[in-house]
C-alpha positions as CSV (number, residue, x, y, z in Angstrom):
1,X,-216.9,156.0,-116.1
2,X,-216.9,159.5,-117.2
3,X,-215.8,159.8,-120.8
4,X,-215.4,163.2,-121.2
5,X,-212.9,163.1,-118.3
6,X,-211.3,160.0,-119.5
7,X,-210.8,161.6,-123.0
8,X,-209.7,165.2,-121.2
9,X,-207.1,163.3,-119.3
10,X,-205.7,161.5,-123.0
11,X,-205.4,164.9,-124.3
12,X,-203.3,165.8,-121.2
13,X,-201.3,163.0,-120.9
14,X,-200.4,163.3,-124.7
15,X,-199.7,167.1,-124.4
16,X,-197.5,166.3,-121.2
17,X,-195.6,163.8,-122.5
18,X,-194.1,165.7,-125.5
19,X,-191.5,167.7,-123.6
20,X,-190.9,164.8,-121.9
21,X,-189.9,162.7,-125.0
22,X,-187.8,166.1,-126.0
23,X,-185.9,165.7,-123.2
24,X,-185.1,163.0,-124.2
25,X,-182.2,159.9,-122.9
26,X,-181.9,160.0,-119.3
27,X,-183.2,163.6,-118.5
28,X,-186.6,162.3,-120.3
29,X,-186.8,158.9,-117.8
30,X,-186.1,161.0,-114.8
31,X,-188.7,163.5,-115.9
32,X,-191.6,160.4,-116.6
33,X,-190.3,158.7,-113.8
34,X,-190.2,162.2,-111.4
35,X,-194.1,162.7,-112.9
36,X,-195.2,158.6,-111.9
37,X,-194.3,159.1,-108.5
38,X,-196.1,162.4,-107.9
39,X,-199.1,160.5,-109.3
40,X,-199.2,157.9,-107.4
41,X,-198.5,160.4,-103.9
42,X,-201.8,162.2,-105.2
43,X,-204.0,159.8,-103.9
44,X,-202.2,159.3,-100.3
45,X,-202.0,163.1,-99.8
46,X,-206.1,163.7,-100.8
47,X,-207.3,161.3,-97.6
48,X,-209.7,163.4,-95.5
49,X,-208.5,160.2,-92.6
50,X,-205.1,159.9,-92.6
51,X,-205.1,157.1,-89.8
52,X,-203.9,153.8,-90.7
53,X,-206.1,151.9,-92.8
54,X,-205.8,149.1,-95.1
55,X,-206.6,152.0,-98.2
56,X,-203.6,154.0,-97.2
57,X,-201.3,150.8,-96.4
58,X,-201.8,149.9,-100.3
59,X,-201.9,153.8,-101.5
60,X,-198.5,153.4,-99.7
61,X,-197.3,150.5,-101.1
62,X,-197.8,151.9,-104.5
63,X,-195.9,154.7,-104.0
64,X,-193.1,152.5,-102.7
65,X,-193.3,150.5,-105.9
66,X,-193.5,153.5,-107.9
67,X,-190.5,155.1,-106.7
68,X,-188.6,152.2,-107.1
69,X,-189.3,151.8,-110.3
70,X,-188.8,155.1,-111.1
71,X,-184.9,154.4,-110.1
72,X,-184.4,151.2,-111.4
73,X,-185.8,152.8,-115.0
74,X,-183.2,155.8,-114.0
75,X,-180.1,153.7,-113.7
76,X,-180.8,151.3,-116.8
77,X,-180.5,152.6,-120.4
78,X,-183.2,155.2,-121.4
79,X,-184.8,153.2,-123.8
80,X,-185.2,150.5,-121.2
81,X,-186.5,153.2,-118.1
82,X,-188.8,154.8,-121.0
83,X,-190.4,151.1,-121.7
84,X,-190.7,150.1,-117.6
85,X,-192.0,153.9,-117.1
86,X,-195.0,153.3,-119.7
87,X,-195.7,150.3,-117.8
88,X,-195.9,151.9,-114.5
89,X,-197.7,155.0,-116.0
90,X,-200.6,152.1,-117.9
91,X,-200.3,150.0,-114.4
92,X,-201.6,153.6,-112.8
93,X,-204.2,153.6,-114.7
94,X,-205.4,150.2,-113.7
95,X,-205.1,151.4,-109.9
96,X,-207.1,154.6,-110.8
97,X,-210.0,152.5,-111.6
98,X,-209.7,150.2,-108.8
99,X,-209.3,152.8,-106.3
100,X,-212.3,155.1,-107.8
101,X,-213.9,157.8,-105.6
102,X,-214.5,157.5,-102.6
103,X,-215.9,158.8,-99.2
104,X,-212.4,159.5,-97.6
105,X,-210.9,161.5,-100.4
106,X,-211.0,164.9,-101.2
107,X,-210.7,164.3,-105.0
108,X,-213.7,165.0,-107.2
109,X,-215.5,161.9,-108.5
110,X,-214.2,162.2,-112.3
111,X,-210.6,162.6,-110.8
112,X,-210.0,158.7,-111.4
113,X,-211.2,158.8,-115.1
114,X,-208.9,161.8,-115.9
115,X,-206.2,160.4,-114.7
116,X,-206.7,156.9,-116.4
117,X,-206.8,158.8,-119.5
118,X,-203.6,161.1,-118.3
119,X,-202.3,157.5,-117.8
120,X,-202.6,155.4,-120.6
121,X,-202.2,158.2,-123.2
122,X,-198.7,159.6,-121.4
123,X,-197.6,155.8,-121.1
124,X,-198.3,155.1,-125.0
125,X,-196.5,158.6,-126.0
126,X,-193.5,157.5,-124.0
127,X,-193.3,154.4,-124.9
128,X,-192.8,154.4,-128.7
C-alpha cells in the first residue's frame, strides 16, 4: 500500500464530489453514477492483452454491475441512488485492492491506492 497515493486520492475524491453534491437530486446521482462507471471501464481499457482472459471476464462483469446500478440508483429517489452510489463507489475500492497492479496493465503501480482513496472518500462525501 502506498499511503501518500491512498491519501492523494481522498483529497481527490473529496474535492470531486462537492459539485457533485451541488448538483444535487437526480442531476447529482446521474453525475456519481456517470463517474462509477467510467471508473470501473478504467481498468478494462488499460490491458496491454485484450484477449479473453478470466481478468477481463470479471473487469467486465464489473462494469456490467456498475452500470446497472448506476440506472437502478437513476430511476429511484435521489436520496436512495446517492446511498446505492456510495456503496458502489466504497465496493470499488474493495476491487481496487483486489485487482492491484499487475503485469498486463498499463496503469502505474500506485494507480490502485489512489483510486481506493478517490473511492472511499467520494463514497463517504456522497453519502451523507
Amino acid at each position: 500500500m502506498k499511503p501518500v497515493a491512498l491519501l492523494a486520492g481522498a483529497a481527490l475524491g473529496l474535492l470531486s464530489a462537492e459539485p457533485v453534491r451541488r448538483l444535487g437530486g437526480r442531476r447529482g446521482v446521474i453525475g456519481a453514477g456517470a463517474g462509477l462507471v467510467t471508473a470501473a471501464v478504467i481498468y478494462p481499457a488499460a490491458r496491454r492483452d485484450r484477449g479473453p482472459s478470466g481478468a477481463l471476464a470479471v473487469e467486465a462483469g464489473v462494469v456490467l454491475a456498475t452500470t446497472a446500478l448506476a440506472a437502478v440508483a437513476a430511476g429511484g429517489s435521489p436520496a436512495t441512488g446517492r446511498r446505492l452510489l456510495a456503496l458502489g463507489w466504497a465496493t470499488h475500492a474493495i476491487f481496487d485492492y483486489a485487482q492491484g497492479p499487475s503485469a498486463d496493465s498499463r496503469l502505474p503501480a500506485w494507480y490502485p491506492d489512489l483510486c481506493a482513496g478517490y473511492d472511499v472518500a467520494f463514497a463517504a462525501r456522497i453519502a451523507g
